[in-house]
C-alpha positions in Angstrom: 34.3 -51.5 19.6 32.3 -51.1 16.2 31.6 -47.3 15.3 28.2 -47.5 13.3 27.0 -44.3 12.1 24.6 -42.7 13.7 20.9 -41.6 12.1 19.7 -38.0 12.4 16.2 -37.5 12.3 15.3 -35.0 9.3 14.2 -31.6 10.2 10.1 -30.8 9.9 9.4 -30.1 5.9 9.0 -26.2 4.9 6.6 -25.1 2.8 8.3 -23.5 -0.6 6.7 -21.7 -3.5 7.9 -23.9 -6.8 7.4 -22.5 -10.2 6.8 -25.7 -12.5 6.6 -26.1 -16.1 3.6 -27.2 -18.2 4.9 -31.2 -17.3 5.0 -30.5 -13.1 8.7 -30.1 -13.0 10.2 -27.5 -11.2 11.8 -24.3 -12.8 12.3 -22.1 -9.7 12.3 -22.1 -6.2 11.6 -19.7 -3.4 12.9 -20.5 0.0 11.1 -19.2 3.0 12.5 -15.1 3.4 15.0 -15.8 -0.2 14.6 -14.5 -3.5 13.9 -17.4 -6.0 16.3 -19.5 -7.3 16.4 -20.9 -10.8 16.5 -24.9 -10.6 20.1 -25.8 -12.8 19.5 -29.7 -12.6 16.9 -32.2 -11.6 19.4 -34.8 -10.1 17.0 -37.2 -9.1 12.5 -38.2 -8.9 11.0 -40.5 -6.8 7.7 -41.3 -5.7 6.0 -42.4 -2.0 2.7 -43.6 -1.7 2.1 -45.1 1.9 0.8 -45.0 5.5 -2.6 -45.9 3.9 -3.5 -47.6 7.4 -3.5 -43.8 9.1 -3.0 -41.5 6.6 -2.6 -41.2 3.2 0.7 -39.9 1.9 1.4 -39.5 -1.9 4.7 -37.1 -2.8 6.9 -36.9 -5.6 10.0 -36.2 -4.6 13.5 -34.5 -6.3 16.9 -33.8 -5.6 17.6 -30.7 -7.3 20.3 -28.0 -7.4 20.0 -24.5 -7.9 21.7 -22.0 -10.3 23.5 -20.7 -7.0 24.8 -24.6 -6.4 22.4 -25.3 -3.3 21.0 -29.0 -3.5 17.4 -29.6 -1.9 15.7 -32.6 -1.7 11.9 -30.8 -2.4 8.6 -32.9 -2.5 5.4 -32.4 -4.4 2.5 -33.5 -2.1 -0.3 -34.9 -4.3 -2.7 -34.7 -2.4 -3.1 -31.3 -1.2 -1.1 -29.5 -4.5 1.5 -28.1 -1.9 6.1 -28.2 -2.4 7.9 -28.6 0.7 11.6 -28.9 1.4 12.8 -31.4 3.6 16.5 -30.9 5.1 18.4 -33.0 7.2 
């Protein structure tokens, strides 16, 4: 009997206030209820641009990790100028 890992849906995005510099990238972030957190390292960026048939999505995305050593995986949405962070 074959164990395959099983998939957990990711938890609904929160809205976050993200202080960016002059090129968009994040310099601190706010958590819903926290203080703000300085952003350490920008481990990874991607973009998504899809679900044109139904509705438009168009986020960049980062792995970052605070001064505190917290790792989020945060998202720009593009189209309405809004940061969320999506957990697992």
């Amino acid at each position: 009997m074959s164990h395959r890992p099983r998939l957990k849906p990711l938890a609904r995005p929160k809205v976050v206030t993200v202080r960016t510099d002059d090129h968009g990238e994040p310099l601190f972030v706010r958590l819903p209820g926290k203080t703000a957190r300085r952003v350490a390292v920008v481990r990874e960026r991607w973009r998504i641009d899809d679900e044109w048939w139904r509705q438009t999505i168009s986020r960049e995305y980062r792995t970052v990790v605070l001064d505190d050593g917290a790792v989020l995986t945060l998202y720009h949405d593009l189209l309405d100028d809004s940061w969320h962070v999506q957990r697992g």
